[in-house]
C-alpha positions in Angstrom: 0.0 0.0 0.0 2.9 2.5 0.7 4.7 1.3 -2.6 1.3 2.7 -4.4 1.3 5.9 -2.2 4.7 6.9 -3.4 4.2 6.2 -6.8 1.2 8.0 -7.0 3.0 11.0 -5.0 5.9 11.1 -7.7 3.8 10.8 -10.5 0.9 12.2 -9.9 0.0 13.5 -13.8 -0.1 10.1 -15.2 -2.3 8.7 -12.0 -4.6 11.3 -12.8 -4.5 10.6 -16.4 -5.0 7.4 -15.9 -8.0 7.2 -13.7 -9.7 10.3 -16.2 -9.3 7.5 -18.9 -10.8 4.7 -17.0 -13.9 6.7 -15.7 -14.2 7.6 -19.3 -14.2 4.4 -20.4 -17.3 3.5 -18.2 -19.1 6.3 -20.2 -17.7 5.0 -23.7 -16.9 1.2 -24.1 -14.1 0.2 -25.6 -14.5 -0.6 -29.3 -12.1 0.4 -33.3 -12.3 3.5 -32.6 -9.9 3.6 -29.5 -7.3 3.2 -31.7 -7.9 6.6 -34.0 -7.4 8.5 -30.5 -3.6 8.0 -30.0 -1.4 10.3 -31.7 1.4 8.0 -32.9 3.4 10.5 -34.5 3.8 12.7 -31.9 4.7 9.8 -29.3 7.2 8.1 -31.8 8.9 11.2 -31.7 9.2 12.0 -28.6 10.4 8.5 -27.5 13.4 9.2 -30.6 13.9 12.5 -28.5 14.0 11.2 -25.5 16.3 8.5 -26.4 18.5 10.8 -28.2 18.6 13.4 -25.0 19.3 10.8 -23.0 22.3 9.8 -24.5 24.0 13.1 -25.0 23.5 13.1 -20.9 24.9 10.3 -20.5 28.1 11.1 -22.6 28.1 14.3 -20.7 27.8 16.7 -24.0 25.8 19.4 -22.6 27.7 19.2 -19.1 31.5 19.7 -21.4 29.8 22.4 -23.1 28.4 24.4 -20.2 32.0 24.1 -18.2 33.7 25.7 -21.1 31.7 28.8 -21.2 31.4 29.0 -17.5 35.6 29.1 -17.3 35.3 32.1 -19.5 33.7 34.4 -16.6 35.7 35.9 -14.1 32.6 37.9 -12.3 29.5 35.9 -10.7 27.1 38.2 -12.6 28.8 36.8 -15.9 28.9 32.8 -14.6 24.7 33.2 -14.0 24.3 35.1 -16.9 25.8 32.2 -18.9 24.0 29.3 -17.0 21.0 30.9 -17.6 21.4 31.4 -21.2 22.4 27.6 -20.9 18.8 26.8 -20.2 17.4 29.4 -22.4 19.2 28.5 -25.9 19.8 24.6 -25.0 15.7 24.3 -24.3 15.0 25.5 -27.8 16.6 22.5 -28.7 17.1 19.7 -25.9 13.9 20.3 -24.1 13.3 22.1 -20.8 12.9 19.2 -18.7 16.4 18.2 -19.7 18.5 21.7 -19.6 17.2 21.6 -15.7 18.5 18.3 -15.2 21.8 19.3 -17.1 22.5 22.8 -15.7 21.2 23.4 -12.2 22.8 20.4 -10.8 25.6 21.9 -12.7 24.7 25.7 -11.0 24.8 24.3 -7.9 28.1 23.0 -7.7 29.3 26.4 -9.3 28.2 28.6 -7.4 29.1 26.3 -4.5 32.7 26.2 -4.9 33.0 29.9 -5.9 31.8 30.7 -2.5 28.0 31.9 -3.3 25.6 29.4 -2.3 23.5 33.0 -1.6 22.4 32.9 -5.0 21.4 29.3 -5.2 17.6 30.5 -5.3 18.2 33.4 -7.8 19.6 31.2 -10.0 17.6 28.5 -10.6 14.7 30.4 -10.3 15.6 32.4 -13.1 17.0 29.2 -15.0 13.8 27.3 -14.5 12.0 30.8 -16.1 14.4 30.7 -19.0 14.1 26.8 -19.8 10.4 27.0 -19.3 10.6 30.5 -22.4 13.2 28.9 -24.3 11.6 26.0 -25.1 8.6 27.6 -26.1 10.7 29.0 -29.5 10.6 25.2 -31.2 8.6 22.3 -31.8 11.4 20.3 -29.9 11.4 22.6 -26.9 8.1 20.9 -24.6 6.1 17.8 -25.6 3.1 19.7 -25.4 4.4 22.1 -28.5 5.9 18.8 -29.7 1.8 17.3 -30.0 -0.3 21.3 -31.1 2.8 21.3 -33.8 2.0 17.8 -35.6 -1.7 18.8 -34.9 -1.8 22.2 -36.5 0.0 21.2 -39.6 2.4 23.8 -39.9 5.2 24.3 -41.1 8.5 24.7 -38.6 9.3 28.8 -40.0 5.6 29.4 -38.6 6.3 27.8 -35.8 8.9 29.8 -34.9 7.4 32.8 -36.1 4.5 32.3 -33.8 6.6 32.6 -30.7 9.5 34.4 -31.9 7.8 37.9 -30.2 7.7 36.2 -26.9 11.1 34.7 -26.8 13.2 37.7 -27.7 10.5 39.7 -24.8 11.9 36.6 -22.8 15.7 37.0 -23.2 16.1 40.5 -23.0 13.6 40.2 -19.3 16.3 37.3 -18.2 18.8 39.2 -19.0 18.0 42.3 -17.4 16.5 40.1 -14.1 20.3 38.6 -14.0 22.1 41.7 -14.4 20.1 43.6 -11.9 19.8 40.4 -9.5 23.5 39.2 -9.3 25.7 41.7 -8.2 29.6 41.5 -10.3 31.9 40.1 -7.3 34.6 38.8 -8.6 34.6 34.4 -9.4 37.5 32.3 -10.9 36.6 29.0 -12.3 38.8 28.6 -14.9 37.9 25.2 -16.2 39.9 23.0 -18.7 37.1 21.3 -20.5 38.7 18.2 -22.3 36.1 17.6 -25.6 38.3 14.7 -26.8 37.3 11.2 -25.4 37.6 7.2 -25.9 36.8 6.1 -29.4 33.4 4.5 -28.2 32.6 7.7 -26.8 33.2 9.9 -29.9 31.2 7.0 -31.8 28.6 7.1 -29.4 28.3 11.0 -29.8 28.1 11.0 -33.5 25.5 8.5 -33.1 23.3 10.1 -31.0 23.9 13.4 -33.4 22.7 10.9 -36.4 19.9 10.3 -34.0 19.1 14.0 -33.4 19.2 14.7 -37.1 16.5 11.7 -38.0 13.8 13.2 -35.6 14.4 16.8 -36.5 13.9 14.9 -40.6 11.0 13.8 -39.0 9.8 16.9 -37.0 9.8 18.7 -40.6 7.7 16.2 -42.1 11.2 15.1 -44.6 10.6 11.6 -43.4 7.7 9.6 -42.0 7.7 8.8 -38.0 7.9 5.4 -38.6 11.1 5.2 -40.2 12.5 8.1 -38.3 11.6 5.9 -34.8 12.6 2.6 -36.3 16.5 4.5 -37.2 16.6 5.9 -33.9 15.5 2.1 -32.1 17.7 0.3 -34.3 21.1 2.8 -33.5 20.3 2.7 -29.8 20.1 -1.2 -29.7 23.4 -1.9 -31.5 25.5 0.5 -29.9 24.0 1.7 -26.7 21.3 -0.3 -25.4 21.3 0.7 -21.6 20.3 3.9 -22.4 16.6 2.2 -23.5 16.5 2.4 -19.0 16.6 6.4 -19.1 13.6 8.2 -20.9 10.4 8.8 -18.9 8.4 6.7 -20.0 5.6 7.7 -18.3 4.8 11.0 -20.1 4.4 8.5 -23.1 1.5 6.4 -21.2 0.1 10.2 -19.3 -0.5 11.2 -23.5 -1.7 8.0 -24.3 -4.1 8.1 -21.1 -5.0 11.9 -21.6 -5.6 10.9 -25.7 -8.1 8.4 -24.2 -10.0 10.6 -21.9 -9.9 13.2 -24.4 -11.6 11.2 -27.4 -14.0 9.6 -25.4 -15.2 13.1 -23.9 -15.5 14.0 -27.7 -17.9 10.9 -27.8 -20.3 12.4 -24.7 -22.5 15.5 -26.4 -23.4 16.8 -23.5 -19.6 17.0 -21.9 -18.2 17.7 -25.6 -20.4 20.6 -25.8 -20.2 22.5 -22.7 -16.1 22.0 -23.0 -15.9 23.3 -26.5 -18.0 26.6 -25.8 -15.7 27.0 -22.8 -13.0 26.6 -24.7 -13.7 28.8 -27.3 -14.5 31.4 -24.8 -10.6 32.8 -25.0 -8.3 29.0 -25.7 -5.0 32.1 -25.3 -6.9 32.4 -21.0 -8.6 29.3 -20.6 -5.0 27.5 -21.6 -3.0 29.3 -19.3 -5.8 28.8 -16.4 -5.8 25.2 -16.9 -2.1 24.7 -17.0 -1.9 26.7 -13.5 -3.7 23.2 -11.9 -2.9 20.7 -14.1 0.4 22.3 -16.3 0.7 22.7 -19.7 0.7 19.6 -21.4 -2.2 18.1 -20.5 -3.7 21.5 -20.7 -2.1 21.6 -24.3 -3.9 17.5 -25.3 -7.6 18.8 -23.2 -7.9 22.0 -25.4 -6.7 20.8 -28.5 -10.0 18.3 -28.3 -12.6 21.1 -28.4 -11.1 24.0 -30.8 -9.7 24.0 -34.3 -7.5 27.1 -33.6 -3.9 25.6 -32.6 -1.7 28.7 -32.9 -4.0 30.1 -29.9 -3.1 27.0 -27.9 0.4 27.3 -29.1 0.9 30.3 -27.4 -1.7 29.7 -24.4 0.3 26.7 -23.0 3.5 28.1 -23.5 2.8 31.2 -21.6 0.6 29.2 -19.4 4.2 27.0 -18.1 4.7 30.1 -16.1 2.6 30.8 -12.9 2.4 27.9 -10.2 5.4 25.5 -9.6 3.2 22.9 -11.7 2.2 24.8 -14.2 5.3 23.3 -16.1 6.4 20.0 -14.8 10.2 20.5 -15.2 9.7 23.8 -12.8 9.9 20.5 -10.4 13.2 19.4 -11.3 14.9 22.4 -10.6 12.9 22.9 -7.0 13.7 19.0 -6.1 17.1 19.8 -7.0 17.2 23.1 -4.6 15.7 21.2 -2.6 18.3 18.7 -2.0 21.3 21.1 -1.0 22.3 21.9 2.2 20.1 24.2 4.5 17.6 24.6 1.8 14.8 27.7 2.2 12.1 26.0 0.6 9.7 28.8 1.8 11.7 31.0 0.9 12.1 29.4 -3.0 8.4 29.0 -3.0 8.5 33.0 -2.7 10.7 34.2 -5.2 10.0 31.2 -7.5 5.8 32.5 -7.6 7.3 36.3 -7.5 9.5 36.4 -10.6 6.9 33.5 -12.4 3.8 36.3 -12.0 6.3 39.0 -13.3 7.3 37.3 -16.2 3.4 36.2 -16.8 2.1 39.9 -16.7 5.1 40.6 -19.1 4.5 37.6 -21.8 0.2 38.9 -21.5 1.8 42.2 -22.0 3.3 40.9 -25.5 0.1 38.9 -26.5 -1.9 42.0 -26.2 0.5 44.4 -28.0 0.7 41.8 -30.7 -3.3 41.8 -31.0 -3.6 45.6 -31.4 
């Protein structure tokens, strides 16, 4: 009984997901059309990212990468500038959820041994703000933008296009936060980052780089996700099976559970229409209000069921990641890993975390509405 208690704890998304699906399910039998709910695209490809990310972790790409530009600084205001763009470029392109696990375990050790463990909270507060806006930029950035893009149909330039207003509002806010927030005391952390490794390594590298490359093909609609999936499994299993151990696979089964509950409340007129008006209402504000209690990607897979207008959601559940501390789940990552140091002010995180979050909220509406006039 306490083994079930602490998995629901730690992931409670997909035990919600799940038991949405099977109360639908007592509403809509199973039958053929179960199958036409599940997006397989968008899960293929984000198992192939997911895999791929993994991998570059585990050969320590990102990590080599970050120390490099870090040893270039010799004032704190510099090194937090740098880890923060870290998560605001890398997110574009790695996700968010996996720039937090790369750089704030990273942060913390920096900051540690240069003697300001003060600006621990700072930091990562403003890191899990610039992942969160970063990753907002691409199709590759979130899963939720991952699923609206292969929904809408568009192409990756409009994409980008879309969100390009918010993310440049983004950096130059981060950038002006960081400046004003860290003060320039001196910090020597000269690092010697060695790029060159073991043969198996640099094999592995390249291989997860081929890897990168066939979901991007597929991302762009150059190949089919089939083929792009089937690559990616086929790499992984000949040279680097034990990574198959390190994606989370249970955002693939909290999609396939939300795709359930989502197509079988299509199938209930009653629920269907009440959601849709409500939907249709404002998707930009009822996104961004639903992601405050339930974050933005099953925000993103509920709304996309009751409105034809994607671009809105797009932006809705991208903006809507900032807010609450699970309005985007990776803001968790970066709190459990504050959480963890020594002498940690959770209270205190909590704070400055909601503070800045609300801030940057008001700022990103700001945008939407100058945008609209």
């Amino acid at each position: 009984m306490n083994s079930v208690k602490s998995f629901i704890k730690k992931e409670i998304v997909l035990s919600v997901s799940f038991v949405l699906a099977v109360l639908s399910c007592l509403f809509v039998r199973p039958d053929s059309l179960y199958i036409d709910y599940i997006d397989f695209r968008t899960l293929s490809i984000l198992l192939a990212l997911m895999l791929t990310m993994a991998g570059f972790q585990q050969q320590n790409v990102f990590l080599q990468i970050g120390k490099k530009l870090v040893g270039r600084m010799n004032s704190i205001r510099g090194v937090s500038i740098i880890l923060i763009a870290l998560c605001f470029f890398s997110s574009m392109f790695i996700t968010n959820d996996v720039a937090l696990l790369t750089f704030v375990p990273f942060s913390i050790i920096t900051l540690s041994i240069s003697g300001h463990r003060d600006l621990f909270i700072d930091v990562i507060v403003l890191e899990t703000v610039a992942a969160n806006l970063g990753s907002m930029l691409t199709p590759l950035g979130n899963p939720q933008n991952l699923y609206l893009y292969s929904l809408s149909g568009m192409d990756l330039s409009a994409f980008i296009m879309l969100m390009l207003p918010y993310s440049i509002a983004a950096g130059i806010l981060l950038l002006i936060f960081a400046f004003f927030m860290v003060k320039p005391k001196p910090a020597s952390l000269k690092e010697n980052s060695d790029f060159s490794g073991s043969k198996k390594r640099n094999l592995l590298i390249a291989m997860y780089i081929l890897s990168f490359l066939m979901s991007l093909l597929v991302v762009v609609r150059v190949l089919p996700y089939q083929a792009g999936l089937l690559v990616v499994l086929l790499l992984v299993l000949i040279f680097d099976r034990e990574i198959l151990k390190k994606p989370d696979y249970s955002l693939l089964f909290t999609f396939v559970f939300l795709f359930i509950f989502i197509g079988n409340v299509k199938r209930i007129p009653f629920l269907s229409d009440i959601l849709k008006e409500l939907v249709k209402l404002n998707e930009v504000g009822i996104s961004i209000l639903l992601s405050q209690f339930i974050s933005n990607v099953p925000a993103a897979i509920l709304c996309s069921g009751f409105t034809t207008d994607i671009p809105k959601l797009i932006v809705g559940t991208n903006l809507g990641g900032l807010g609450t501390l699970i309005a985007s789940m990776a803001s968790l990552i970066s709190f459990k890993q504050y959480c963890s140091t020594e002498n940690a002010d959770t209270k205190k995180y909590l704070i400055v975390f909601t503070l800045i979050n609300i801030i940057f909220l008001i700022a990103m509406i700001g945008v939407l509405l100058l945008k609209s006039i």
